[in-house]
C-alpha positions as CSV (number, residue, x, y, z in Angstrom):
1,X,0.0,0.0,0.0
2,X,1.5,3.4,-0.7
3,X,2.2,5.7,1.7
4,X,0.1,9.0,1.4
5,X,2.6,12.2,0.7
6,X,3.3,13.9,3.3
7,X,2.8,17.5,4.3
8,X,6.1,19.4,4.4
9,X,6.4,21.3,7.6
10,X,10.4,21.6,8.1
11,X,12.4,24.2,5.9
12,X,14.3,21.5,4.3
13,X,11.3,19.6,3.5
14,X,9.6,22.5,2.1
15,X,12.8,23.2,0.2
16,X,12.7,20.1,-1.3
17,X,9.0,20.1,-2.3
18,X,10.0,23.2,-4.1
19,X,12.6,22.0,-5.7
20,X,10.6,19.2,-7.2
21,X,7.9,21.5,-8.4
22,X,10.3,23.8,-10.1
23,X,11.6,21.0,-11.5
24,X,7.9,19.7,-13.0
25,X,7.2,23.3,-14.1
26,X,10.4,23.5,-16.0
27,X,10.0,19.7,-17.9
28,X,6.0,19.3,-18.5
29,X,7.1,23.0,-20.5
30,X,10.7,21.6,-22.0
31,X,9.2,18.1,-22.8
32,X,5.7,17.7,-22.5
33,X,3.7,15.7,-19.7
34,X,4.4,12.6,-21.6
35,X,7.8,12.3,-22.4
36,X,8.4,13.9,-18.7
37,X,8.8,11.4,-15.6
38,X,9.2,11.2,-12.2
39,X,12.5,9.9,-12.6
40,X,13.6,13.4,-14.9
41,X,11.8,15.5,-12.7
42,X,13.8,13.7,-9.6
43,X,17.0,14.2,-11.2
44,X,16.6,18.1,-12.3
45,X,15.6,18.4,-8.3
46,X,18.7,17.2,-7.5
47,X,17.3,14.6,-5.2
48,X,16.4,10.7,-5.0
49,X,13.3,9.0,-7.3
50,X,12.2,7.2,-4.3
51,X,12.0,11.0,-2.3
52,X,9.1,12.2,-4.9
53,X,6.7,9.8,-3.7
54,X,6.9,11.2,-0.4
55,X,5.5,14.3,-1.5
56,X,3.3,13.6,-4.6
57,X,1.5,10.5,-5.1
58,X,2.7,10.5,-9.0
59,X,3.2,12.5,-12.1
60,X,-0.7,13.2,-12.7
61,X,-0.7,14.9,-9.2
62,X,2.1,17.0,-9.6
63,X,1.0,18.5,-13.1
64,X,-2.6,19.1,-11.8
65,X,-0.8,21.4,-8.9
66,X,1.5,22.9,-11.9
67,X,-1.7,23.9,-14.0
68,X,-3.3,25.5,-10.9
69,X,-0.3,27.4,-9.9
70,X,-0.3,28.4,-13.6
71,X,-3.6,29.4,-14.0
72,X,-3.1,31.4,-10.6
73,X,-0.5,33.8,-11.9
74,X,-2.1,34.4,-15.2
75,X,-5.3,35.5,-12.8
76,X,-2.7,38.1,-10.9
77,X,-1.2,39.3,-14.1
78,X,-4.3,39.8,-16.0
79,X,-6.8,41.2,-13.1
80,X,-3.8,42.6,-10.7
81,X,-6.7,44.9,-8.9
82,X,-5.9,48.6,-10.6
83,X,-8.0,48.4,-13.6
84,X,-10.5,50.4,-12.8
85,X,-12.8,52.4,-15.4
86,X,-13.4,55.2,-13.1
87,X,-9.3,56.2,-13.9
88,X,-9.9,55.6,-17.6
89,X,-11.6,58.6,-19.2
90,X,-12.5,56.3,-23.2
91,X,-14.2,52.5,-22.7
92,X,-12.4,51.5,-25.0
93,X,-8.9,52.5,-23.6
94,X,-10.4,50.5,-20.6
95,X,-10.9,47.8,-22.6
96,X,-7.6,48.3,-24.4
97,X,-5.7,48.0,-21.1
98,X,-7.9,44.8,-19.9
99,X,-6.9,43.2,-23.8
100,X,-2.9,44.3,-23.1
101,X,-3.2,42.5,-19.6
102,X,-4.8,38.8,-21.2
103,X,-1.9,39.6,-23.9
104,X,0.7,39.6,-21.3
105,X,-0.5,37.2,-18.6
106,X,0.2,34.8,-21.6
107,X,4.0,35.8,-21.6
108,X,4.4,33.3,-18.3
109,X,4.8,30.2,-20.0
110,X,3.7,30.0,-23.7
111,X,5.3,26.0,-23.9
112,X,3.6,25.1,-21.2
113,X,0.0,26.5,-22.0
114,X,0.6,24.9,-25.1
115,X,1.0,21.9,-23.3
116,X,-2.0,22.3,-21.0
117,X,-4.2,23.4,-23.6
118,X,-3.1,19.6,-25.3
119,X,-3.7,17.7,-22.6
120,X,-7.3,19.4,-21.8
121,X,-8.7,17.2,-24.8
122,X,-7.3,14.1,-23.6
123,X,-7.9,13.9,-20.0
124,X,-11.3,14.9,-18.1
125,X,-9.5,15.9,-15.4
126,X,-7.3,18.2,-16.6
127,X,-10.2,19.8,-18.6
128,X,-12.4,19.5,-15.3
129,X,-9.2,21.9,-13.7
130,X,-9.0,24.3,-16.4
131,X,-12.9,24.7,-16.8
132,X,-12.9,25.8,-13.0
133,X,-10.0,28.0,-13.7
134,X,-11.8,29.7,-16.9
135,X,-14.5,29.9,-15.0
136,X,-12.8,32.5,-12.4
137,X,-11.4,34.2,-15.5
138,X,-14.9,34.9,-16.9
139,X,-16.2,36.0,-13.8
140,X,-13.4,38.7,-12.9
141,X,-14.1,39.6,-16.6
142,X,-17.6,40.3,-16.0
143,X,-17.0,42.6,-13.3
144,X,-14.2,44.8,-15.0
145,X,-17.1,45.2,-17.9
146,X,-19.5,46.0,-16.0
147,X,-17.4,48.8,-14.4
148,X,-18.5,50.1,-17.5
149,X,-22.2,51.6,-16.4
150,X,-24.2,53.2,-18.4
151,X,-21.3,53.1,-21.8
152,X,-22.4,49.2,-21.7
153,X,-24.8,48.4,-24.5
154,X,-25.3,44.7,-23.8
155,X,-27.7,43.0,-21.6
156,X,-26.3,40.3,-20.2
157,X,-22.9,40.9,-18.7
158,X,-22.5,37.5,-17.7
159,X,-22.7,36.3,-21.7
160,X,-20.7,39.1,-22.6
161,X,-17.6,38.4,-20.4
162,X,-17.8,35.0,-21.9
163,X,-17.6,35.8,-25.6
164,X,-14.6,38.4,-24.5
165,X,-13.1,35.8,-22.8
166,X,-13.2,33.2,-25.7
167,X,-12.6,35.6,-28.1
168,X,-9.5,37.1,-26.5
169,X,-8.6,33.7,-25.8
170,X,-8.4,32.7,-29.6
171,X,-6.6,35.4,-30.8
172,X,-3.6,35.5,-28.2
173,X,-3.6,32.2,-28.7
174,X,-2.8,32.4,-32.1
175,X,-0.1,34.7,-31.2
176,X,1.3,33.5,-28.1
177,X,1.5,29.7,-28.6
178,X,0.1,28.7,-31.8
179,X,1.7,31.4,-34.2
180,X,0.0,34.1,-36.6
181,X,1.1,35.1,-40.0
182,X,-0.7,39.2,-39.1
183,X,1.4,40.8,-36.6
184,X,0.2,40.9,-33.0
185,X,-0.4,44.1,-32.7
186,X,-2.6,44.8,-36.0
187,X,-4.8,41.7,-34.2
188,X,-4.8,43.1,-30.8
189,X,-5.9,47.0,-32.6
190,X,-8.9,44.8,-34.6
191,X,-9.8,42.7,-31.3
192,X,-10.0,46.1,-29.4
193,X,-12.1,47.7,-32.1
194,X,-14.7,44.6,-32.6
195,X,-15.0,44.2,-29.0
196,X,-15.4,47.6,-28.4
197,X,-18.5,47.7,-30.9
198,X,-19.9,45.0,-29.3
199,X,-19.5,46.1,-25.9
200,X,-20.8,49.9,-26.0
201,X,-22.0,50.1,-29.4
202,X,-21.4,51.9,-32.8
């Protein structure tokens, strides 16, 4: 029967911990969550195989904790709590600056979204993870949009931060991890515009 991982509570085994999840954040991005192991991610720690089971239970665990940490700093780069419209005289300058933050919250780890983003259509839980995670996104969307007031044209905020979300999604996408043969910031000026129609009108 295996052990369950313990809970580090010294400095060294906290250190260690770390280490190991350092080392996962830098492989599942280098190689992939396939062709990475426990073994490889052991090694680049600098410590034993037989000390990662003491603190994850396998791989699969370890990269769920990775995609949350992940999703966690694109949250505090994207929505870092001074966007507000009150300081921003045009809505669309607003919604400029909320476009620019997506943009570079994506700048983190483009390998390893890619990654992610890959492994969402082949395991339910790691699409279960990310769904939650979206989720979160939408919802801090909908609330910088409706800062907005009366320059808000749609009726249902909650719909609307979901289509900025998806669509913002799909464009830095294309530029951040997939590639785009416009330049990013001819996509980014045309996002801004469409968006901005939609959101506040003509």
């Amino acid at each position: 029967m295996q052990k369950k991982p313990r809970i580090p509570k010294q400095d060294r085994s906290i250190a260690t911990k770390q280490q190991l999840f350092q080392a996962a954040l830098e492989l599942f991005a280098e190689q992939g969550y396939h062709h990475t192991t426990t073994k490889k991610i052991a090694a680049r720690a600098g410590i034993g195989v037989g000390s990662f089971y003491a603190y994850y239970k396998n791989k699969k665990t370890l990269f769920l904790e990775v995609i949350q940490y992940y999703y966690q700093q694109i949250q505090q780069t994207a929505f870092p709590g001074n966007l507000d419209h009150s300081a921003v005289e045009e809505p669309r300058e607003f919604l400029g600056t909320l476009l620019r933050q997506l943009y570079d919250a994506h700048d983190i780890s483009p390998k390893l979204h890619r990654e992610i983003t890959g492994m969402r259509y082949s395991d339910p839980e790691v699409d279960r993870l990310i769904s939650a995670e979206e989720t979160k996104t939408i919802g801090a969307i909908r609330q910088l949009i409706e800062q907005l007031g009366p320059a808000l044209s749609v009726d249902d905020p909650e719909a609307a931060a979901y289509i900025v979300h998806r669509s913002a999604e799909e464009v830095i996408h294309s530029i951040k991890i997939f590639g785009s043969s416009v330049e990013s910031e001819r996509l980014l000026a045309e996002l801004q515009r469409m968006l901005g129609r939609y959101l506040c009108g003509p």
